[in-house]
Steps between C-alpha positions, in 0.01 A plus 500: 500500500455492871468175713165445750620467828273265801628624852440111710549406802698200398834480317551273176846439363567316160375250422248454779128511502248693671102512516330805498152642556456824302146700565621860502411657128855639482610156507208301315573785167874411572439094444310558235727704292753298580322160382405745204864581373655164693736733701593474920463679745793639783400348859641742739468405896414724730699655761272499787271176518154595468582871368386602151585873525448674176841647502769285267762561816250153660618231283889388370629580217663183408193257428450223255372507143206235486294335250141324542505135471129415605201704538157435638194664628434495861173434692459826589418763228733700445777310589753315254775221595834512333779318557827696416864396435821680571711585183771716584620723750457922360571832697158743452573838433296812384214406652213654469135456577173478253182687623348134602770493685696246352880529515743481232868501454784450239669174579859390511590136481782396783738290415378135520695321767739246405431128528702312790447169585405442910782493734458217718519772804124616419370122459298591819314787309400269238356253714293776672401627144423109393229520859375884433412377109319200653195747622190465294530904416826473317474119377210704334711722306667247314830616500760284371822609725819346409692451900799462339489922390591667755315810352200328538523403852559847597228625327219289587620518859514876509107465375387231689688563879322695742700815504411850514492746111823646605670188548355339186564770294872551628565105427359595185710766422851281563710477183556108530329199658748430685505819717124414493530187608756538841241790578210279524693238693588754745132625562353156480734434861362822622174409438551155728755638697 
């Protein structure tokens, strides 16, 4: 059975959280039928920000299985909130499109990264993560990050930093933290440099 996919504008690794607005029909039938049979959902990000092209070439292809963790009904008719939460990493392929226009895809699950502890070299990225999940938007999301895992500190710095899709998506796509990790550090000194 094929896997929904949501094209966002916003990346979510494992393990993090995300809040979403969903309004368009496509994606209101997709929530519910996912609630229905308690399955996820593959977030995909874009490629261009801001472009929702109806062609499967304008998202990645390497996205993040997700499951609902709180739902709610907006103000506005219409309009649900959900929170979501990263499960695992998958590579979409066959992809094809309903006539509502909702995309689906047979889903791989990547490899999960291994666990290594922090090197004391990134200490400086965790203290920036420790101020970023100090905002009222992500204290929000209650996400319990352990700054000792040094996947985690790469991946809720590749969400939460203000880069560009490409660059959050190719952070995403590293093999290890690590690699991750000395990336970010280099285009955090660009960014003040």
């Amino acid at each position: 059975m094929k896997t929904p996919l949501l094209p966002l504008n916003a990346i979510i690794c494992p393990q993090g959280r995300i809040p979403l607005q969903i309004f368009e029909p496509r994606y209101l039938d997709m929530v519910s039928d996912c609630l229905k049979h308690d399955r996820g959902f593959v977030a995909v990000l874009l490629r261009d920000e801001g472009s929702r092209d109806s062609l499967p070439s304008s998202f990645y292809k390497t996205g993040t299985l997700v499951k609902m963790v709180d739902f709610g009904k907006s103000a506005q008719e219409g309009v649900i909130n959900i929170t979501v939460e990263g499960l695992s990493k998958v590579q979409v392929s066959d992809i094809e499109q309903q006539d509502d226009g909702l995309w689906l895809a047979t889903i791989n699950k990547l490899s999960a990264e291994k666990y290594t502890d922090l090197p004391k070299e990134f200490d400086d990225l965790k203290v920036v993560l420790q101020a970023l999940v100090e905002h009222p938007f992500v204290k929000d999301l209650n996400m319990d990050i352990d700054f000792h895992d040094s996947r985690q500190i790469a991946w809720r710095l590749t969400e939460l930093l203000p880069l560009g899709n490409h660059q959050k998506q190719s952070l995403y796509e590293m093999p290890d933290s690590l690699s991750k990790l000395a990336t970010i550090s280099k285009q955090i000194s660009e960014m003040v440099g």
